[in-house]
C-alpha positions as CSV (number, residue, x, y, z in Angstrom):
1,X,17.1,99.7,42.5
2,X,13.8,98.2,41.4
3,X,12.5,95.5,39.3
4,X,8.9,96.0,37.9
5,X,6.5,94.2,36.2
6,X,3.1,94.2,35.0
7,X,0.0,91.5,35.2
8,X,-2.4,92.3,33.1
9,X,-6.6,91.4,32.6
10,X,-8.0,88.7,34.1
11,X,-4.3,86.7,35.3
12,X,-3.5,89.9,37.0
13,X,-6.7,90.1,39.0
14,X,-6.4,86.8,39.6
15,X,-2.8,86.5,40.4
16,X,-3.5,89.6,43.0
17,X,-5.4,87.9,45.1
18,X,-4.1,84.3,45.0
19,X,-0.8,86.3,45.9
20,X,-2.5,87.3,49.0
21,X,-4.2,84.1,50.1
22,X,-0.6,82.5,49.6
23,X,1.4,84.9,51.4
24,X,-0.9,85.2,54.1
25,X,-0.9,81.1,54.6
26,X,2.7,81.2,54.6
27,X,2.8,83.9,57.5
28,X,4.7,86.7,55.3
29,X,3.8,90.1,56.0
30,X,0.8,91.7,54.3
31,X,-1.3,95.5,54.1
32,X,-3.8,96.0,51.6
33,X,-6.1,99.1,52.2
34,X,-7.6,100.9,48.8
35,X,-7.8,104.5,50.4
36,X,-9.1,105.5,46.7
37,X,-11.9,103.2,44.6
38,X,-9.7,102.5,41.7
39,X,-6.0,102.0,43.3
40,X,-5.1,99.3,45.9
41,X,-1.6,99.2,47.4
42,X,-0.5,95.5,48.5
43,X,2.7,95.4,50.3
44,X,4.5,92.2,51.1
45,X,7.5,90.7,52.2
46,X,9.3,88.2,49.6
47,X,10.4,86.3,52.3
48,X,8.9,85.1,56.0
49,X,12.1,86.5,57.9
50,X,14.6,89.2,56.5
51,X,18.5,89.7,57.2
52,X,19.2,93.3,58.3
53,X,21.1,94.1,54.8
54,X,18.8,92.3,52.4
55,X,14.8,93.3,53.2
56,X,13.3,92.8,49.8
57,X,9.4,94.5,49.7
58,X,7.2,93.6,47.2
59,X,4.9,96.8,46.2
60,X,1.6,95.7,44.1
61,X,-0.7,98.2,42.4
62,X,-4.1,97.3,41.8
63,X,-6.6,99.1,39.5
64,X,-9.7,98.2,41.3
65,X,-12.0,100.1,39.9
66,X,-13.7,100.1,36.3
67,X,-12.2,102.2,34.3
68,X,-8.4,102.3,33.1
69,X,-6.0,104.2,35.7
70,X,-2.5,105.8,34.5
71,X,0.6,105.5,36.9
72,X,3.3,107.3,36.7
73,X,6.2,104.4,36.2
74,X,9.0,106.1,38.2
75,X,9.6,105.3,41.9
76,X,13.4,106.5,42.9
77,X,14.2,108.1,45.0
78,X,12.2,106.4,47.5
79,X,11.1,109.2,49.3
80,X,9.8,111.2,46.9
81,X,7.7,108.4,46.1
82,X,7.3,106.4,49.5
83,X,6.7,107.1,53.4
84,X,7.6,104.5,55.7
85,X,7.7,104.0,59.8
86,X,9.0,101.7,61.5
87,X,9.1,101.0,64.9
88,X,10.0,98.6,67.6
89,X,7.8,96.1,69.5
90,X,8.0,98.2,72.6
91,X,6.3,100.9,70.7
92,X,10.0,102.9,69.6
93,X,10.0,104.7,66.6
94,X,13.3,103.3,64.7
95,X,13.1,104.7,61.0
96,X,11.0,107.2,59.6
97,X,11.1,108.4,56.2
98,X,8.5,111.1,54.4
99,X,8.3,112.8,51.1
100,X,10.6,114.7,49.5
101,X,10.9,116.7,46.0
102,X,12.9,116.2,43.2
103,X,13.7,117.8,39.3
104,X,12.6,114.2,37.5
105,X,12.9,116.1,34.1
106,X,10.2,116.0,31.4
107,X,10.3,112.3,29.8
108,X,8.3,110.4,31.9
109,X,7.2,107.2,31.5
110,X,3.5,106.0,32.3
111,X,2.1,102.7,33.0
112,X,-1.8,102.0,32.1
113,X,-3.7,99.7,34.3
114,X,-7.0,98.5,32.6
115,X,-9.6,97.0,35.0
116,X,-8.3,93.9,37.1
117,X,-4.3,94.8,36.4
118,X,-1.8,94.8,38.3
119,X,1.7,96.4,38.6
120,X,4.3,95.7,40.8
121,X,7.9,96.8,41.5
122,X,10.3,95.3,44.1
123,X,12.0,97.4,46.4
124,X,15.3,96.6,48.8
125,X,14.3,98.2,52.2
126,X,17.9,97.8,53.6
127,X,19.1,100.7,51.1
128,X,17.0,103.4,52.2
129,X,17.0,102.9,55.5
130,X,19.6,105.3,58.1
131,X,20.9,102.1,59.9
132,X,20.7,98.3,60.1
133,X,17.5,96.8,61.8
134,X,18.4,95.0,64.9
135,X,17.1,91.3,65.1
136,X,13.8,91.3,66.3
137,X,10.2,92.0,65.4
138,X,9.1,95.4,64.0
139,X,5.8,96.9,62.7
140,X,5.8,98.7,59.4
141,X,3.6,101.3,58.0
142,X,3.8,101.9,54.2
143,X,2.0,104.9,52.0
144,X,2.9,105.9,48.2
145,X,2.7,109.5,47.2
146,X,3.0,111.2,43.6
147,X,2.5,115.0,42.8
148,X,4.3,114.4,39.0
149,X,3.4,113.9,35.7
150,X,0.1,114.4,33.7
151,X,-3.3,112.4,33.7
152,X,-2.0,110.3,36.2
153,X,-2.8,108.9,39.8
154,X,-1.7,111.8,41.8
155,X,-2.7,110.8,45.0
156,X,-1.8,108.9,48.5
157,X,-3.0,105.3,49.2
158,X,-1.4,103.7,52.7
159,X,-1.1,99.8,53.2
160,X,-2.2,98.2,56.3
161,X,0.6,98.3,59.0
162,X,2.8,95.1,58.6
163,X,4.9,93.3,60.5
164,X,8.6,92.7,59.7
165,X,10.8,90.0,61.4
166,X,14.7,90.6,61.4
167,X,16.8,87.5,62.0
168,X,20.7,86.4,61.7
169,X,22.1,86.8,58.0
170,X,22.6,83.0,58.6
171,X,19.6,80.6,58.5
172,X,19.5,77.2,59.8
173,X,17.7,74.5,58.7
174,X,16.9,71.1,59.6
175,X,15.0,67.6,58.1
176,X,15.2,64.1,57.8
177,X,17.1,62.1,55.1
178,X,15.3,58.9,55.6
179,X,11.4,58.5,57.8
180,X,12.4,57.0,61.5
181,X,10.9,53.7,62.8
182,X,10.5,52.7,66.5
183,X,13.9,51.6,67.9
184,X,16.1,52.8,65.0
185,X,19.4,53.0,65.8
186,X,20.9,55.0,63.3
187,X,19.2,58.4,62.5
188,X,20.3,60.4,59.7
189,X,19.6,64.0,59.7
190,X,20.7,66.8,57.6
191,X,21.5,70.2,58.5
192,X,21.8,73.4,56.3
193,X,23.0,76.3,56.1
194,X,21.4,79.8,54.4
195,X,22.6,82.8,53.5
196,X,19.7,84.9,53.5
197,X,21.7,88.2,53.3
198,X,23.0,91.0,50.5
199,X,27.0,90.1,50.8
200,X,28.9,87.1,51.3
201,X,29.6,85.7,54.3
202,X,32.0,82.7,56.1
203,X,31.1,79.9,58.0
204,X,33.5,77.7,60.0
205,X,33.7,74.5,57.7
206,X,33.8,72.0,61.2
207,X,31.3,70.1,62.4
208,X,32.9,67.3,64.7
209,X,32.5,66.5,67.0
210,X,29.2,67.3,66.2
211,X,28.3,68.4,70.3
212,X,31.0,70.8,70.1
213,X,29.2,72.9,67.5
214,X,25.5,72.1,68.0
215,X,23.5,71.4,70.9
216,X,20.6,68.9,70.1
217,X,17.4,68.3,72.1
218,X,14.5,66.0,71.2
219,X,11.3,65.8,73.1
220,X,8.6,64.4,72.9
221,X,5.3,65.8,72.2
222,X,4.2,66.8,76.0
223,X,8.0,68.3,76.5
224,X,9.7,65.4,77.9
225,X,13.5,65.5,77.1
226,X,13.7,61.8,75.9
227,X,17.5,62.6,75.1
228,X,20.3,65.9,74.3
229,X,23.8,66.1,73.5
230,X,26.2,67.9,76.6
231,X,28.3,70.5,75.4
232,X,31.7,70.0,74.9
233,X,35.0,71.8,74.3
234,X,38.0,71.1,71.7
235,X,41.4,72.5,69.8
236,X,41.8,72.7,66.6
237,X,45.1,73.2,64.6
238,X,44.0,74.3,61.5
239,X,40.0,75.6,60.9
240,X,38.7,75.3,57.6
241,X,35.7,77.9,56.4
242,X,33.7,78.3,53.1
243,X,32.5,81.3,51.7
244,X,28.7,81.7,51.2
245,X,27.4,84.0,48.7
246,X,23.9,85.9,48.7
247,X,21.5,82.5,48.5
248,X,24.1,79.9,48.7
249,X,23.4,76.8,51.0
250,X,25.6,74.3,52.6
251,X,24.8,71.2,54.2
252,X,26.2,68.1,56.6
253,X,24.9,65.3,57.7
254,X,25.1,64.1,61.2
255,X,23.9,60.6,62.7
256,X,21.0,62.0,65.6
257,X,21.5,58.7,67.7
258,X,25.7,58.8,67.8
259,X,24.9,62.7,69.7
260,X,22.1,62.2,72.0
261,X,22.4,60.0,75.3
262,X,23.0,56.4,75.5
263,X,20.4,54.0,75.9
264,X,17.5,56.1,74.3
265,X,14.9,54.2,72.7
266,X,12.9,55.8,69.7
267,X,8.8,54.7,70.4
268,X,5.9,55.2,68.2
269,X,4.4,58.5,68.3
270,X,5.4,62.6,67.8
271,X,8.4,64.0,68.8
272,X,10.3,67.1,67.9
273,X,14.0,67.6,67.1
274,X,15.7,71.2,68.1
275,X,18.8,71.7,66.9
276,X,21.1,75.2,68.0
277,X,24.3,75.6,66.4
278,X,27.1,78.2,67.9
279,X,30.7,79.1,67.1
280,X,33.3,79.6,69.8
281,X,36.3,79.0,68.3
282,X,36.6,81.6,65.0
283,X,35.3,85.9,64.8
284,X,36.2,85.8,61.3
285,X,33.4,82.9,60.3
286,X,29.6,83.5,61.5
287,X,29.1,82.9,65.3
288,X,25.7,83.8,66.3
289,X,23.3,81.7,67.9
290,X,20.9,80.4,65.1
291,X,18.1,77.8,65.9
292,X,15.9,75.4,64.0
293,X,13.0,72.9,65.3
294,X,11.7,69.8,63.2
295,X,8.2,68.1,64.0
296,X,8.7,64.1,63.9
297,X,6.5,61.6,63.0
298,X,7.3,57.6,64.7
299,X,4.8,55.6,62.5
300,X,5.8,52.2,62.8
């Protein structure tokens, strides 16, 4: 499945490349080459990090050139349309997927693209792939192919490779409810929970004691442990879990100073907070290892 849209005139030209500048500050994954003088292909990831079952790619089409270029608006099945590799870090080839044929019958739809438009469709990598990605780093390489319709772009333009992080369907997140001043005793900070995957999934509703369920370091800028929590272990009679669904979030809030050792003294100056949260005590809620680091800021 697919959801399309078109920019058109001056917005679209402009929205083209402000989409880029954006994406690129924000580290998401990016391949622009415009093997042909009119067409452009921009492929980008809508989000910094993917879950193995939910890898939404957004695929732009850019009519660089000056006059008005027709493309063919049909782009299942994917490899009809679409050739893609993707391999490992260590230089492993993990997926590849080239073109194929297909009877698409004769009513075809066509999109125009005047000068300075732009078209894009988004595309759910996770459903044509063979297998789930493993968590790690991969590089992708990304080309479109057509050999249908009439007066249309029949032709092959290839993005720049790109680079595609798979992490746990479970994303943890970390900030500050209130700013910290020097000696502060209490230290509020909240921690969240994402669901950054396609299906629902549980997650072991029990946070105290907080050291039994997340192991907390903060340092200080040169990487002096100024204080951490010790790892503990518990029984519970009864568990509780919620259910999150695709995008839902969850959060607790936990006092930073009732966690780390005794005695520690919060000075001016810059300090970061790393927070890893594990589940040992229930398989049917989440119980990977997922980690999140916070930059703080001691003004006063």
């Amino acid at each position: 499945m697919s959801q399309s849209k078109l920019i058109s005139g001056f917005y679209g030209y402009i929205l083209f490349f402000v989409m880029v500048l954006a994406m690129a500050s924000k580290g998401y994954c990016i391949g622009e080459n415009p093997n042909n003088d009119r067409i452009s292909l921009l492929v980008s990831s809508e989000r910094a990090v993917a879950a193995a079952n939910n890898i939404p790619l957004r695929v732009m089409f850019s009519n660089s050139g000056s006059t008005d270029v027709r493309l063919l608006q049909l782009f299942d099945p994917f490899p009809v349309f679409f050739s893609l590799k993707i391999t490992r870090e260590d230089g492993t080839v993990v997926e590849q997927v080239d073109g194929g044929k297909v009877d698409i019958g004769e009513e075809l739809k066509y999109i125009t693209l005047k000068p300075a438009e732009a078209y894009s469709t988004l595309i759910n990598l996770s459903s044509v792939l063979h297998a789930e990605l493993d968590k790690g780093t991969y590089t992708l390489n990304f080309s479109y192919h057509n050999q249908y319709g009439e007066n249309c772009f029949q032709n092959e333009i290839s993005a720049d490779t790109i680079k595609l992080t798979i992490v746990p369907q479970l994303q943890l997140s970390i900030s500050l409810v209130n700013p910290i001043e020097k000696n502060q005793q209490t230290i509020p900070i909240r921690i969240g929970f994402e669901n950054i995957g396609a299906t629902p999934i549980r997650l072991l509703q029990q946070f105290e004691p907080v050291h039994i369920f997340f192991f907390i370091q903060l340092a200080k800028e040169d990487g002096t442990i100024v204080g951490d929590s010790r790892i503990g272990n518990s029984e519970f009679r009864k568990l509780l879990s919620v259910e999150l669904l695709p995008n839902d979030q969850y959060f607790t809030t936990v006092d930073l100073m009732s966690i780390i050792d005794k005695g520690v003294n919060i000075e001016k100056g810059t300090y970061y907070l790393y927070v890893t949260y594990f589940n040992r005590y229930s398989d049917e809620c989440f119980h990977d290892t997922i980690k999140s680091t916070i930059k703080i800021d001691v003004l006063t």
